[in-house]
Every structure is written in C-alpha cells, then in structure tokens.
C-alpha positions, 0 to 999 in steps of 0.5 A: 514513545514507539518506534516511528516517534524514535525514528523521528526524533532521530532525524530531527537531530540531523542538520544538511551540511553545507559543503564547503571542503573534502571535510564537508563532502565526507559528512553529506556522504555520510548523512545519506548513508545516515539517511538510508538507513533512517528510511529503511528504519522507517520502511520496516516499521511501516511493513511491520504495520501495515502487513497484517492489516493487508492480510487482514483485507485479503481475508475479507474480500475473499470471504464477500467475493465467495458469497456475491460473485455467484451473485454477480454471475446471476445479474449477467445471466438475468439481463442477458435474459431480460434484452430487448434482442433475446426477448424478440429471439425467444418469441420468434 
C-alpha cells in the first residue's frame, strides 16, 4: 500500500460530526485540524511526485526549444521575404 492509499484509508476512517453541544464543536475543530493535516499529507506526496516529472519537462522543452527556435527565427525571416509588399519593395 503506498503512501496516497494510506492517506486514503486514513480519511475514510473520518466521519463529519453533527454539531449539537460545545462537545460537538471542539470534535469538528479538531477534524479540520485533522483534515489540514491530511491535505497536507497528500499535497507532500503529490509534490513529491510530480516534481521530477516537471523537471523532467523542463528538460525536454529546453533541449527541443534549442534546436527549433533558431527554425522558427527562419520561418519569420522567409516570409518576411516571401510578402506580397516586400516582394514589390525589392523589384521597384
């Protein structure tokens, strides 16, 4: 069972209180606190996750961005060349 699956069984265990008495409202304060730190919980794991797969991206779109904007600066240039108004400019 991982991490995420502990987490969830964790929750599942929660019930939300009825508040009915000062009793009542001290246990749905302390389920938020409880809650919080579940989200917490699960917002370490999903970063823990998910960051080296964004590093990873970055890596990737660097190494293409390298080799095709030089490309893309090409395509510009050619149809600045290739309009209708700069083909006239250079005849005239």
């Amino acid at each position: 069972m991982n991490n995420l699956e502990l987490l969830q069984s964790e929750f599942k265990q929660q019930s939300i209180p009825q508040i009915k008495s000062d009793i009542d409202y001290n246990l749905a304060s302390d389920t938020v606190a409880y809650l919080k730190r579940f989200i917490d919980k699960a917002e370490t794991e999903r970063k823990a996750e998910v960051t080296p797969l964004v590093e990873t991206k970055k890596q990737i779109d660097l190494k293409f961005k390298t080799f095709t904007n030089p490309l893309e600066e090409m395509v510009v240039k050619i149809k600045l060349l290739t309009t209708p108004a700069t083909l006239f400019a250079s005849q005239g």
